[in-house]
N, C-alpha and C positions, 0 to 999 in steps of 0.2 A: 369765520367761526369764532363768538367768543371764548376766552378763556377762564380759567380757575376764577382771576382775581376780578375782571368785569363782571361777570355775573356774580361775582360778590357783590360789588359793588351797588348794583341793580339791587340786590335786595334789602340792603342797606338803605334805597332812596326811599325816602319820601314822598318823594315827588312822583314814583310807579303808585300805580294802580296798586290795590293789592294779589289781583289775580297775575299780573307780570311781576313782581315781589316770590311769588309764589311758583310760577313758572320757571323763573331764574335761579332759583334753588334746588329746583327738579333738576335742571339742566348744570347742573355743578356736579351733581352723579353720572354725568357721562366721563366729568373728569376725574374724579376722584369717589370710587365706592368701594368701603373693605369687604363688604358684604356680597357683593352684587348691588347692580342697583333696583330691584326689588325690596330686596332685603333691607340694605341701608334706608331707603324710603320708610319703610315698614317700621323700621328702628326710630329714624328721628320724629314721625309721627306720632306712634306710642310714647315717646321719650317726652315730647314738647309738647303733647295735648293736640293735636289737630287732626284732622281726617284727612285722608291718603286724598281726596275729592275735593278739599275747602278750597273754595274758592276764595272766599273772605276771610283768611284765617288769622288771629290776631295777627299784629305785623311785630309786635315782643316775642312772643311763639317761633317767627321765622325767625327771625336774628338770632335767637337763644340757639335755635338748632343749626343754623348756620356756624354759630362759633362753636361749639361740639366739634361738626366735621372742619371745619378749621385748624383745629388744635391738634385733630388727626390726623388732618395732612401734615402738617408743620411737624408731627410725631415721625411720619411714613417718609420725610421727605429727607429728614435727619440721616435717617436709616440707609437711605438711598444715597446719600453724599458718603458715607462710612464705606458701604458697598461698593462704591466705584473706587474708592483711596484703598480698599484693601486689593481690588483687581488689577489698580498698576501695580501695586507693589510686588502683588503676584508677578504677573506680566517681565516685570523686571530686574524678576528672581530667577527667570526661565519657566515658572508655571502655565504656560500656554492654553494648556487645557481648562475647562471649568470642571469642576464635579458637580454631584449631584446635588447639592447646597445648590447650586447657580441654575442648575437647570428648573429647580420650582420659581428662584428668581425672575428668570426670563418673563414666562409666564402670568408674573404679576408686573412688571414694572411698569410704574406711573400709581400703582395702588388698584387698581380695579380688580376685586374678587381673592384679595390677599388673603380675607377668610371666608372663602367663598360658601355662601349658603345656597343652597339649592330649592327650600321650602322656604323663599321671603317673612313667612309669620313665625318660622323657628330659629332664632339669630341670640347672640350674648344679649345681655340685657344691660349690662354696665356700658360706660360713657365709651363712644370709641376710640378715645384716646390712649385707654386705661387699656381695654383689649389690646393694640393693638402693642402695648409695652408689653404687656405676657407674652406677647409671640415671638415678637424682639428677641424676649431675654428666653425662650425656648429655642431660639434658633441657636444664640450664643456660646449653651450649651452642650453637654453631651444630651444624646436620646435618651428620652424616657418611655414611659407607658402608660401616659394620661393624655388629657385634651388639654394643651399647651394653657387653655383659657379658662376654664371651669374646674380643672383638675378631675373631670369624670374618669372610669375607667372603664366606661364602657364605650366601646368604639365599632362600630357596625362599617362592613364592608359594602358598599355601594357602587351599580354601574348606572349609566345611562343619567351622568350627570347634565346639567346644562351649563357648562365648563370645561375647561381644556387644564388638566386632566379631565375625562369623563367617566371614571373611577377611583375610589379610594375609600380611607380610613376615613366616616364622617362621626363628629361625637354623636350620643344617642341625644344627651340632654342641650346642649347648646347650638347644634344643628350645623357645627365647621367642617368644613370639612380640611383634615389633620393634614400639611404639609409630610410626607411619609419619613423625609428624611430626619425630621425632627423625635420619630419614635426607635424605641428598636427592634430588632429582628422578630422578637418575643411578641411583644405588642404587636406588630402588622399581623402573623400569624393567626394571632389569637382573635384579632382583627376580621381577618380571612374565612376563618371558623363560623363566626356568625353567619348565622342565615342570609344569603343573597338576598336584600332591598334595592328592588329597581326605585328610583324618584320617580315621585310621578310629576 
């Protein structure tokens, strides 16, 4: 099975087709999607000008959107070298346990669905790299009571995700759905309050 950087490289060549150009770009969201990879799809489509279907799509188009999530790997993966430097240190401080910080971790690592969207045509609109620094620096923090990304405040409670969690805090307007431990008590609550939305 290829990886991350060959099927980069695939679509990188010249020498593909442009429908294997195209293909090998789709297949780099198995490795790497903040979104889902629906959603990510959905995003660098809208982003870079091409149809979710083009077979022929320019080959500037694909490279353009390639380096986007590129960048947001290289964002996502920063993050994840920081996170394992901070878990020895733990580790070898006697903190054995993870908390609940670690356990959303779990659940994303490698990047797949770190802001998990559940309706692929409702996702950030900004560059992924750029989202994916506001969640960073929400994690980093103390909890707030907004959408780490949009700064909405409205946060609707949601089950019957297509994700693991398969409920939570999802923004109304950016369609994330809200790591919980990044909000606080208040927020989730208030969260809660809203009207049960199944996904469909």
């Amino acid at each position: 099975m290829a990886g991350f950087r060959s099927l980069a490289r695939q679509v990188r060549d010249p020498r593909c087709d442009l429908a294997l150009r195209r293909y090998s770009l789709r297949k780099c969201l198995e490795r790497f999607a903040p979104y889902g990879h629906r959603a990510t799809w959905d995003h660098l489509c809208t982003h870079w000008g091409f149809g979710p279907e083009d077979r022929s799509a320019d080959p500037a188009r694909l490279v353009a959107a390639l380096e986007e999530l590129e960048e947001a790997r290289a964002v996502w993966l920063d993050y994840e070298q920081q996170f394992a430097r901070r878990r020895r240190q733990e580790k070898h401080d006697g903190l054995r346990r993870p908390g609940s910080r670690d356990d959303w971790h779990r659940m994303t690592w490698g990047g797949f669905g770190v802001l998990w969207c559940d309706d692929p045509r409702v996702h950030p609109s900004g560059p992924l790299a750029e989202v994916l620094r506001r969640l960073i620096a929400a994690l980093e923090r103390p909890p707030g009571a907004t959408c780490p990304v949009c700064g909405c405040e409205r946060l609707e409670w949601r089950h019957g995700l297509q994700h693991e969690p398969s409920f939570g805090p999802v923004c109304a307007h950016c369609g994330i759905l809200v790591p919980r431990h990044i909000l606080t008590p208040q927020a989730l609550a208030e969260s809660q309050r809203a009207p049960l939305l199944v996904s469909a």
